[in-house]
N, C-alpha and C positions, 0 to 999 in steps of 0.2 A: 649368593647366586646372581640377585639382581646388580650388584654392584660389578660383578666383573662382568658380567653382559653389558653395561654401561660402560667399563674401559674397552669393551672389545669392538662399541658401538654396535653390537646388535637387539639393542636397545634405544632410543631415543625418547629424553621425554618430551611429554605435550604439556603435563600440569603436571601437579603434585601427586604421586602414587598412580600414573596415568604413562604410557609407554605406547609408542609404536616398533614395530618388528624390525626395521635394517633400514627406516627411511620414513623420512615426514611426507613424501609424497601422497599421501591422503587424498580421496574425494573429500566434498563438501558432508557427505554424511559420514564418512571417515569421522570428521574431526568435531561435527555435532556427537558423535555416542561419546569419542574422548570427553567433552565438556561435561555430559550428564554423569558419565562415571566418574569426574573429577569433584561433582557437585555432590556426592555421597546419596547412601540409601532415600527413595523416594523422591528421589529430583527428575527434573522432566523438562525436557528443550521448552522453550515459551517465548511469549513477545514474536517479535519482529523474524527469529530463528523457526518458528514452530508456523509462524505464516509462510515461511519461506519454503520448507517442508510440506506442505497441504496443498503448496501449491495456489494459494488467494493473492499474496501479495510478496514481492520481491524486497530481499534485504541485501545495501552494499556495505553492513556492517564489518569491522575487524573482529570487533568485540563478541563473542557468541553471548545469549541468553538464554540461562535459565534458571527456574524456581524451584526452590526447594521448601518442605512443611517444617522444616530446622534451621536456626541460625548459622550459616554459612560466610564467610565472606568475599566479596567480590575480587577476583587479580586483574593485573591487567593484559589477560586474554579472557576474561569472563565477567558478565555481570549480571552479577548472583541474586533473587529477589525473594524474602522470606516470606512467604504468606503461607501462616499458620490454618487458613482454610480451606487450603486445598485437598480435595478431596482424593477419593479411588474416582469418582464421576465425573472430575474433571482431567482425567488421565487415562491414555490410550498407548496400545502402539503401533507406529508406521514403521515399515521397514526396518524393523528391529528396535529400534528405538522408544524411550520414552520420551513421550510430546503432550502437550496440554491438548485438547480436541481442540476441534475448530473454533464452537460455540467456546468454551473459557478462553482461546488465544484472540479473538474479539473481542472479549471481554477484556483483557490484557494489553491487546493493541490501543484499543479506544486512551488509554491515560499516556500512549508515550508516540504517539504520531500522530498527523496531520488532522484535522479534519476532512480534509479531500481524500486522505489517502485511508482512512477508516472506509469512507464510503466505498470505497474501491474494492478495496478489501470484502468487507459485506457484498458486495453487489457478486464479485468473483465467485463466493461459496455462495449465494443464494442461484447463479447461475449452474454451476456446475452442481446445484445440489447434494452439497456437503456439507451446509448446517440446517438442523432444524429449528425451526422457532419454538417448539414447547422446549428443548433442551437449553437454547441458547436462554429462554427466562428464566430457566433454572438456575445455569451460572451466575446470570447475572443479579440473583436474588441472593446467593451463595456467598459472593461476593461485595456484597452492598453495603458491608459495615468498613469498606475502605473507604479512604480520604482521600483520594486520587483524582477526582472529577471523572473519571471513564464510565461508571453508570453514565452520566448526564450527556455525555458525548456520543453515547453509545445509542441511547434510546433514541437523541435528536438525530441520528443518522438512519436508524427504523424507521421514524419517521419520515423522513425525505422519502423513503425509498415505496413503503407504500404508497405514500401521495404519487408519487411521479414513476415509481417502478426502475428498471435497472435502465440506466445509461451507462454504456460498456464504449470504455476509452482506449485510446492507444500510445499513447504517453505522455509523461508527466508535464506537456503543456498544455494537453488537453485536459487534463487533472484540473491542472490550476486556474486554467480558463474557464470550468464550468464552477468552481468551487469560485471565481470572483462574480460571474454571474447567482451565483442563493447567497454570498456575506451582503451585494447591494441590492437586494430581495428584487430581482428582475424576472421577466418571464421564464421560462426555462426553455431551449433549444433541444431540438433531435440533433444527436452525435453520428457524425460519420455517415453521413445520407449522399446518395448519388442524386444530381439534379443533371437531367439533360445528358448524363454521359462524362460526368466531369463530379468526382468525388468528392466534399468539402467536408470540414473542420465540423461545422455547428451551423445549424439553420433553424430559421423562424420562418415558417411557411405564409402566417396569413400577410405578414411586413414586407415580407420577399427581400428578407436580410441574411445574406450567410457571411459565416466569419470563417478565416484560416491561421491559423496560429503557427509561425514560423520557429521551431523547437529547435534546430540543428542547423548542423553545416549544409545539409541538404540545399536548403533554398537559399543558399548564398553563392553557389556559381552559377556563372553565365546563362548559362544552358537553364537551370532552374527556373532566373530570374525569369527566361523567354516563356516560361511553361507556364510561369504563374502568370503573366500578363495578356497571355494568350485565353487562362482558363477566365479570367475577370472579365476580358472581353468576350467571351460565347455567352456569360451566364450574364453581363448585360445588355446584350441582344435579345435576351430574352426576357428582360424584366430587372432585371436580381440586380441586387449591391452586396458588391462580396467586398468587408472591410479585413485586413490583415492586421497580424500583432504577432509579434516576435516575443521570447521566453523574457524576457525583461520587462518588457509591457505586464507579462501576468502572473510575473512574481514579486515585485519589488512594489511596497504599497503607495508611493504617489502615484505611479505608472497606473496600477488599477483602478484607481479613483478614475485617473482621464480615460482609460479605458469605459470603465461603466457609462460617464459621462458620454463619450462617443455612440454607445450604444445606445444609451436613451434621443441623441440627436438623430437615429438614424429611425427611430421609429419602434423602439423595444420596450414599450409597455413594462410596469412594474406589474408584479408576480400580484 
């Protein structure tokens, strides 16, 4: 039966023993349940896919992710991660699906993405209150006999976040710009503060230093360029030095170095 619904094409497949109905046209959760159904009994979207799902952190993966408690192997539309620890308490469902919960896909994130974009992540479900901290030490105690460095990553972004509490970005240069201000242990700036009527990047109030970090095509036409020279000038009429840096400056690690350097020239205190 399957096989002539396959010459009639009303079948199509996704994975092995995995079939869509007249067409791949799929949502995005479309094609996350195919992956967990393809990943056999007890597997469950995870990583990068299951943050993507919960809605904390975005993924522009090809590759879907997920874990299964049996040796599986990865193809290449899927990459497959055996941990034999995975519990029923590290397993939920959203929207039909099985997804690792928030608290273990933190756990999970922590070994295979950024440090900046862990905190991200964290900060997103501690905002919208959708992980708990007694559950999230649960996982992360669940899973501690891995060798993956994500406990140590994980806790040092606990940390951050009590000491300093959530700063909520709005993208990933503003990511990378506060993540190179905690690697050259500087002060820490308020994100996305309105000064005077004119909304900046990142400020340091007692230095009367703000910064704007040029991410996109945005601030490279004309018209931009008017807007941003226009805002530098109100906010030093009134005191302020507003320094800028574009997606290269604070991604690329020379660039950072002089970036930090410059902030400390302008009067930015180490942390």
């Amino acid at each position: 039966m399957v096989e002539t619904r396959l010459r009639r094409r009303q079948l199509v497949p996704l994975h092995r023993g995995v079939y869509a109905v007249g067409h791949r046209r799929l949502t995005e959760r479309g094609f996350w349940m195919a992956a967990v159904l393809a990943a056999g009994p007890g597997a469950a979207l995870s990583h990068r896919d299951a943050a993507a799902l919960h809605g904390i952190l975005l993924s522009d993966r090809s590759r879907i992710e997920v874990t299964t408690p049996r040796r599986t192997a990865s193809t290449d539309r899927l990459d497959v991660y055996d941990r034999r620890e995975l519990t029923a308490d590290d397993v939920e469902v959203t929207a039909g699906i099985d997804v690792t919960t928030v608290e273990r896909t933190l756990v999970d994130l922590a070994a295979v993405v950024p440090a900046y974009r862990l905190r991200k992540a964290l900060a997103e479900a501690e905002r919208t209150r959708l992980a708990d901290r007694h559950r999230l030490a649960a996982a992360m105690e669940r899973a501690r006999t891995r060798h993956d460095g994500g406990h140590a990553a994980l806790s040092a972004a606990l940390a951050e976040l009590r000491r300093h509490g959530l700063q909520r970005t709005r993208s990933d240069a503003e990511d990378l710009f506060l993540d190179l201000v905690i690697e050259h242990g500087l002060a820490r700036p308020r994100m996305n503060l309105v000064l005077h009527g004119d909304e900046v990047d990142a400020v340091w109030r007692a230095e009367r230093v703000a910064v704007e970090v040029d991410g996109g095509a945005y601030h490279w036409t004309p018209a931009a360029r008017a807007r941003d020279r226009e805002k530098a000038n109100r906010l030093a009429a009134r005191g302020w030095r507003l320094l800028r840096f574009d997606w290269w400056d604070v991604s690329e690690p020379p660039r950072r170095a002089r970036v930090a350097a410059a902030l400390r020239a302008a009067g930015i205190p180490d942390e």
